[in-house]
C-alpha positions in Angstrom: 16.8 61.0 -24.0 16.8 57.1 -23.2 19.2 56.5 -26.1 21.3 58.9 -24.7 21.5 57.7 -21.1 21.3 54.1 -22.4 24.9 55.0 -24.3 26.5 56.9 -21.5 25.7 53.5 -19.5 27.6 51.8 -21.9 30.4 54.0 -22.0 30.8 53.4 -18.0 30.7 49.8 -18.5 33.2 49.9 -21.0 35.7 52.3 -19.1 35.4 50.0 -15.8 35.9 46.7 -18.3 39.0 48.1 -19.6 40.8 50.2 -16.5 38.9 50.0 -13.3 39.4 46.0 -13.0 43.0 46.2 -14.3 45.1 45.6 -10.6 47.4 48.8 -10.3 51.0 48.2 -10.8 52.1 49.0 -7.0 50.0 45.8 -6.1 52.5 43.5 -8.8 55.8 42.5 -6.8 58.5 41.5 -8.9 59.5 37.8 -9.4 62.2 36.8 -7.2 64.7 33.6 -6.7 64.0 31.0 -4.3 66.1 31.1 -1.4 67.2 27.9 -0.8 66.5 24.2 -2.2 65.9 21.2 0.2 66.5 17.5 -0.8 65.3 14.1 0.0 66.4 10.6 -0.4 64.9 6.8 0.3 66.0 3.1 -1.1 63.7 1.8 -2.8 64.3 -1.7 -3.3 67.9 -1.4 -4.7 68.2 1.7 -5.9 68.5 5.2 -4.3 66.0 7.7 -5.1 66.9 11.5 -4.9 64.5 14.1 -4.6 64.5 18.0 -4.7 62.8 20.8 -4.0 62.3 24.6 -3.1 63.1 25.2 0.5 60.7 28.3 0.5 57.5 26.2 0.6 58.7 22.7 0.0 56.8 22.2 -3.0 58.4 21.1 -6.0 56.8 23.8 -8.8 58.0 26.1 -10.9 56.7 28.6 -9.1 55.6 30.0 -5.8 52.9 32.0 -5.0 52.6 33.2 -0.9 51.0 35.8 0.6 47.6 34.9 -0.6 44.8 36.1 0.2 47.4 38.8 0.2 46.8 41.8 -2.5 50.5 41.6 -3.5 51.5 37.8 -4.6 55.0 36.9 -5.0 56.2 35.0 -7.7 59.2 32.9 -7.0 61.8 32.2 -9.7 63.1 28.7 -9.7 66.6 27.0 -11.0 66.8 26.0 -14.4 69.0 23.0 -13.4 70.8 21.0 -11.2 73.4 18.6 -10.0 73.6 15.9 -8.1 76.4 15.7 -6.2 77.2 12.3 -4.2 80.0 10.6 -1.8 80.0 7.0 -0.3 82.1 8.1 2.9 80.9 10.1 5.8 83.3 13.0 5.3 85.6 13.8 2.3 84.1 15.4 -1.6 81.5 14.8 -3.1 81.2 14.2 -7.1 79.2 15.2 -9.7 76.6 11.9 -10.3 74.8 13.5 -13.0 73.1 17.0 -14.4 69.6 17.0 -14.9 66.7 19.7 -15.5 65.3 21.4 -12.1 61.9 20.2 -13.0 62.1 16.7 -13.7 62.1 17.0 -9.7 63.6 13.7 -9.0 66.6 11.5 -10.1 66.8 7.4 -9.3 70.4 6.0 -9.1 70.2 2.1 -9.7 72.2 -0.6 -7.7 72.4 1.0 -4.3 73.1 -2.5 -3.2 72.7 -3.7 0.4 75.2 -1.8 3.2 75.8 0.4 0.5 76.4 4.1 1.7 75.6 7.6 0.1 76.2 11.4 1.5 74.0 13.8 -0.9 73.7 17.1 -1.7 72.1 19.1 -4.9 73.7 21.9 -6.4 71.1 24.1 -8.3 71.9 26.8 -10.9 69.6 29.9 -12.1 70.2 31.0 -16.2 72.2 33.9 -14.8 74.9 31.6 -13.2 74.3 32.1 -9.9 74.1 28.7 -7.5 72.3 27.4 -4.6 73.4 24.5 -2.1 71.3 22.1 -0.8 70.9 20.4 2.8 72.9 17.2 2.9 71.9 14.1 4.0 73.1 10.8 4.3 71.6 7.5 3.8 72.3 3.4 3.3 70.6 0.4 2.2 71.3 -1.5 5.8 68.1 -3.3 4.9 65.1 -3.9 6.9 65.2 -4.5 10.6 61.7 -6.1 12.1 61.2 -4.9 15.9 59.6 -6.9 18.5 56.9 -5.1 20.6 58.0 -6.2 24.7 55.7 -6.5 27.2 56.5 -3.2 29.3 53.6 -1.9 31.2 52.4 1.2 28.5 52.1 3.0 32.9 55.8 3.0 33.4 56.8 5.6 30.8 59.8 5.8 28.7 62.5 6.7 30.9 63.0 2.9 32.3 66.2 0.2 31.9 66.2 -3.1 31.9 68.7 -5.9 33.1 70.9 -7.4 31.1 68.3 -10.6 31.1 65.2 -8.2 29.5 63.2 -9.8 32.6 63.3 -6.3 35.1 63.0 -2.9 34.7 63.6 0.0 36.9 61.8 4.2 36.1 59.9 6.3 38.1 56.4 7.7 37.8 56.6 11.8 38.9 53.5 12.4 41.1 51.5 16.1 41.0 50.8 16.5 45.0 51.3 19.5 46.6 54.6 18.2 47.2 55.5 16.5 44.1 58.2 13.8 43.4 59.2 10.9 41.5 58.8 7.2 43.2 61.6 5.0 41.8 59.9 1.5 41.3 61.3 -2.1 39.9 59.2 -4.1 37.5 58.7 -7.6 36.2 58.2 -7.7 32.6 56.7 -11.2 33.0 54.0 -10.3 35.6 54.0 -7.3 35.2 54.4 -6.5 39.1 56.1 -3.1 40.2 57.6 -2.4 43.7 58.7 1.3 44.9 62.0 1.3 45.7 63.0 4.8 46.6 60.6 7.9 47.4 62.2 10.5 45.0 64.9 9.8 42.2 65.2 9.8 38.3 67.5 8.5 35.7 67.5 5.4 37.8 69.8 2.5 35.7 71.1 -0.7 36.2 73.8 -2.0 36.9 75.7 -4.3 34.3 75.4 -7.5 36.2 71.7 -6.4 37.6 72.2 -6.2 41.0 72.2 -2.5 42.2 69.9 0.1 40.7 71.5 4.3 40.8 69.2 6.7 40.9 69.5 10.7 41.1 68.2 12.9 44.0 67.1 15.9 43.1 68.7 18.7 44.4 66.7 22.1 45.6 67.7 26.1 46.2 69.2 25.0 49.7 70.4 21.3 49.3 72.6 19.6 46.5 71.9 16.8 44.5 73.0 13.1 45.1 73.7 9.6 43.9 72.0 6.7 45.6 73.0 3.2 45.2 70.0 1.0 46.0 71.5 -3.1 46.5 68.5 -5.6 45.2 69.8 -8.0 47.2 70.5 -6.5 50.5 67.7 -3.8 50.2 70.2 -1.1 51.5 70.4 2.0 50.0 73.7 4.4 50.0 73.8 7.6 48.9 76.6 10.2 47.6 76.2 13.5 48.0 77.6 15.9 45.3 78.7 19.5 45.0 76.3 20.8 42.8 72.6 21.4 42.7 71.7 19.1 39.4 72.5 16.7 38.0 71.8 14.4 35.0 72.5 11.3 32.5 73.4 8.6 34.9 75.2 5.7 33.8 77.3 2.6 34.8 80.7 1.2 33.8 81.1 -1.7 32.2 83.0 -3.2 35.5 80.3 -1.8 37.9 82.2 0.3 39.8 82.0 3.9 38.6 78.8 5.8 37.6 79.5 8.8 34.9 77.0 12.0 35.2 76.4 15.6 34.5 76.1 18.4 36.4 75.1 21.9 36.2 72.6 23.9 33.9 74.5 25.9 31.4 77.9 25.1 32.6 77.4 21.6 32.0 80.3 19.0 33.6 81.1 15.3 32.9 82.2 13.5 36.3 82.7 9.8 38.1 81.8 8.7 41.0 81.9 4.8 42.8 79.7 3.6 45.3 81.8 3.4 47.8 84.5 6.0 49.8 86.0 7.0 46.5 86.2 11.2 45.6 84.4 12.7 43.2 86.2 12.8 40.1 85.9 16.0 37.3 86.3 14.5 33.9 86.0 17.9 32.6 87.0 21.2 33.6 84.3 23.8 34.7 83.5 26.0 31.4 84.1 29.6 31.6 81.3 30.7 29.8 77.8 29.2 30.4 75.6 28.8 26.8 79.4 28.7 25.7 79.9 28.1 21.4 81.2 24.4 22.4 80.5 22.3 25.3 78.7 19.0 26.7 75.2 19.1 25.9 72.4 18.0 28.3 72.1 14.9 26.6 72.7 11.0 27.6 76.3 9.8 28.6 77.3 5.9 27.9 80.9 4.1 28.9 82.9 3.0 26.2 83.1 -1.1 26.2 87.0 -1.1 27.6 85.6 1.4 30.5 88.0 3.9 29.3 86.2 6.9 28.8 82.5 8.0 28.9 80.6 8.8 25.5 78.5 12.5 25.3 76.1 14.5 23.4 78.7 17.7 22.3 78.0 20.9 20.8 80.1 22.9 17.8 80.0 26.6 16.9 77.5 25.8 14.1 76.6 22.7 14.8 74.0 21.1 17.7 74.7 17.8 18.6 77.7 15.7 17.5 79.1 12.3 19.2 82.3 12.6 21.3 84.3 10.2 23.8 85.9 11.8 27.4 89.1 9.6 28.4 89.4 8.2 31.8 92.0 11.0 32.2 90.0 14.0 31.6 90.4 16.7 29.3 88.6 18.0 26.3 86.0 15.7 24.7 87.5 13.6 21.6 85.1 14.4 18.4 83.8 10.7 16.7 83.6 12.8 13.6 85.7 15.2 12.0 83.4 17.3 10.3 79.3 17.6 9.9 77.0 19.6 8.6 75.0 22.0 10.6 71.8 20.1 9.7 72.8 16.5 11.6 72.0 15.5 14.9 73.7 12.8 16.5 72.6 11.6 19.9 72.1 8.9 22.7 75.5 7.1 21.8 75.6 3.8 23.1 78.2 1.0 22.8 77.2 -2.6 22.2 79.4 -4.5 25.4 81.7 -6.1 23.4 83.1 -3.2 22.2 82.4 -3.6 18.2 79.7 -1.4 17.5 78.1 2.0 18.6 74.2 2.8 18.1 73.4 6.2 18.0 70.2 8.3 17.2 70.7 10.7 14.1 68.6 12.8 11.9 71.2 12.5 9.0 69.4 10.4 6.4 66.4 13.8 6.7 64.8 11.9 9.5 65.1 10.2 12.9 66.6 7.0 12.3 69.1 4.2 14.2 72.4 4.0 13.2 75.6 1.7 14.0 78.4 2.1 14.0 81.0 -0.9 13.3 84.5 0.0 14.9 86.2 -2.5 13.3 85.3 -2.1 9.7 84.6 1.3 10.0 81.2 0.7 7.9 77.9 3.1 9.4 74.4 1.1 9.1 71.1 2.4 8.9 68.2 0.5 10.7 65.0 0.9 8.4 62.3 -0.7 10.0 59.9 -3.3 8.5 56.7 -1.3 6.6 54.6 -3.8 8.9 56.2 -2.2 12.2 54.3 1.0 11.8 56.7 3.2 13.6 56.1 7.0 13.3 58.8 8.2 16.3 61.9 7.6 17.7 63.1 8.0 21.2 66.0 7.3 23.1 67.8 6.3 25.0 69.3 3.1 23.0 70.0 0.1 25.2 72.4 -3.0 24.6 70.9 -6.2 26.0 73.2 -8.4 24.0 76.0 -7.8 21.4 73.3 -8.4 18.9 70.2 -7.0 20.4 68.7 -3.1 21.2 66.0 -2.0 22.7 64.5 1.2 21.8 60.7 3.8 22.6 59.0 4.1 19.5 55.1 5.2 18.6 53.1 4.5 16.3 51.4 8.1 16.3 48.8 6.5 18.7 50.7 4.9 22.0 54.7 4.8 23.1 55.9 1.5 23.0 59.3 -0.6 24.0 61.1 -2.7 21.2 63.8 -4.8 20.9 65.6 -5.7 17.3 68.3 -8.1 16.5 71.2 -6.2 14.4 72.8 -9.0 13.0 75.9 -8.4 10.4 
């Protein structure tokens, strides 16, 4: 009788060991193909070093598995190969650099000399012929730029400008009363003294030669927003009142006599306006449609060098941010470039004073970096920053003390900082 029993037991075990453990076939999903690739790019030293990916998870393997600890896995299918496609111009076609397998992952071009240029993209092909596209980016070898911390007072936020000199700077510090507002102070980045200037304001600037200070109002549900003009020298304050409730993105021309702005909240609207009698002018005509396909964004303006026409943030069907100039004479924003990819941001435009080169915040190269712009040449620069500098983040906006010098916010991932950089050649 225990012989018996002892064999059925086995019997079990065996039955479980060969079918009860076995996973049934709804809980096996078939293998499917990525759905998109994603690459990356760096100089090193003097050569340019292409990486790829799958966009899926962003890690390069030959396979995915997601969904753990789900019971039904997915395995991903990968390309076999891919090709690396490459232009040194912002816009025109790319060519084929070179055809290599999908895992070897990586691909190192030699002698991407200095100020050297290079728009990437992968192509990526499955056995059965079919093709993905990658992201592209762009990238140069501008070589190494190493900022200068300035001694800003780490109290007075990001949002401030300085004079021409780099010795003042004017911002505001919001308060959280009942009743809250933003004071509009000046400060001494030698003492590092502050003195309230106006009650309530923001996007308080400069003026070119440092001797009046704008500011923004705020506007309310029953009162519009306006302009004030505060005079360092006389301590007199006059103020503009506009014909709309917001307002935004002050800044001065390079003569001193007009401010540029923008109004409105989805129906956003470039305008002028001087400090003294002069109307309001509209640089652009009120959109039709607010949240419209194309349009100003709420980003930062800046005044060409000449003073004729005002620089903005501008939006495309399918792209979010692209650089474009208003004229003096109104009318629809000019585009700075032709055609961009969907994945590029281009923002804070700012144009050195004498007129050469534009600055610019982009995410082109895969990440936030500084770029210029030289006018004459027609040649785009990257700013890499010195390894020693330590700088995680990027902010705007851009300012031009000099022809040769910016100042820019940056963190190190612990506290937000001011620097300056010189941007020789």
């Amino acid at each position: 009788m225990k012989t018996a029993f002892l064999w059925f037991q086995i019997v079990c075990f065996l039955c479980l060991a060969l079918f009860g453990c076995q996973k049934p076939k709804d809980d096996v999903v078939p293998a499917v193909k990525i759905e998109g690739v994603e690459v990356e790019a760096s100089v090193e030293n003097q050569s340019l070093a292409v990486r790829w990916m799958a966009a899926s998870r962003g890690w390069p393997i030959d396979y995915i598995v997601i969904g753990e600890p789900s019971p039904k896995p997915r395995m991903y299918i990968v390309p076999n190969r891919v090709e690396v496609l490459l232009g040194d111009t912002e816009t025109g076609p790319l060519r084929s650099q070179t055809v290599t397998a999908w895992s070897s992952f990586s691909l190192v071009i030699p002698n991407f000399s200095t100020n050297k240029l290079a728009r990437i993209q992968v192509r990526a092909s499955f056995e059965d012929g079919t093709e993905l596209l990658s992201n592209t980016l762009m990238i140069s070898n501008g070589g190494q730029v190493v900022p200068q911390v300035l001694a800003v007072n780490e109290s007075w936020g990001t949002g401030l400008s300085l004079n021409r000199t780099g010795t003042q700077a004017v911002f505001t510090k919001p308060t959280f009363a009942s009743t809250p507002n933003s004071p509009v102070f000046l400060g001494d980045l030698g003492n590092g003294r502050e003195d309230q200037i106006a009650p309530n304001g923001f996007s308080a600037v400069f003026s070119p030669d440092g001797n009046q200070v704008a500011y923004i109002v705020p506007g309310g549900t029953t009162q519009n927003a306006a302009i004030a003009f505060y005079n360092l020298q006389t301590k007199q304050t006059q103020t503009r009142t506009l014909t709309e409730q917001q307002a935004s993105s002050l800044s001065w021309s390079p003569d001193g006599q007009w401010v540029a702005f923008l109004t409105g909240n989805e129906r956003v609207r470039l305008w002028k306006l001087s400090a003294t009698t002069e109307p309001l002018v509209a640089l652009t005509p009120y959109p039709e449609l607010a949240n419209d396909t194309e349009g100003i964004n709420h980003g930062l303006t800046s005044w060409l060098a000449d003073g004729s026409g005002v620089l903005v943030e501008y939006r495309q069907l399918r792209v979010p941010s692209v650089l474009a100039k208003v004229p003096l004479s109104g009318g629809v924003p000019q585009l700075l470039t032709a055609t961009q990819p969907a994945e590029w941001v281009d923002r804070s435009p700012v144009m050195a004073p004498d007129g050469r080169r534009l600055a610019f915040i982009s995410s082109r190269s895969g990440r936030t970096h500084i770029w210029l712009h030289d006018l004459i040449s027609g040649n785009l620069r990257q700013l890499r920053f010195d390894q020693s500098s330590a700088i995680l983040s990027l902010f705007g906006p851009l300012q031009w003390l000099d022809p040769q010098t910016l100042v820019f916010v940056g963190s190190d991932g612990v506290r937000i900082r001011y620097f300056k950089i010189a941007v020789n050649g």
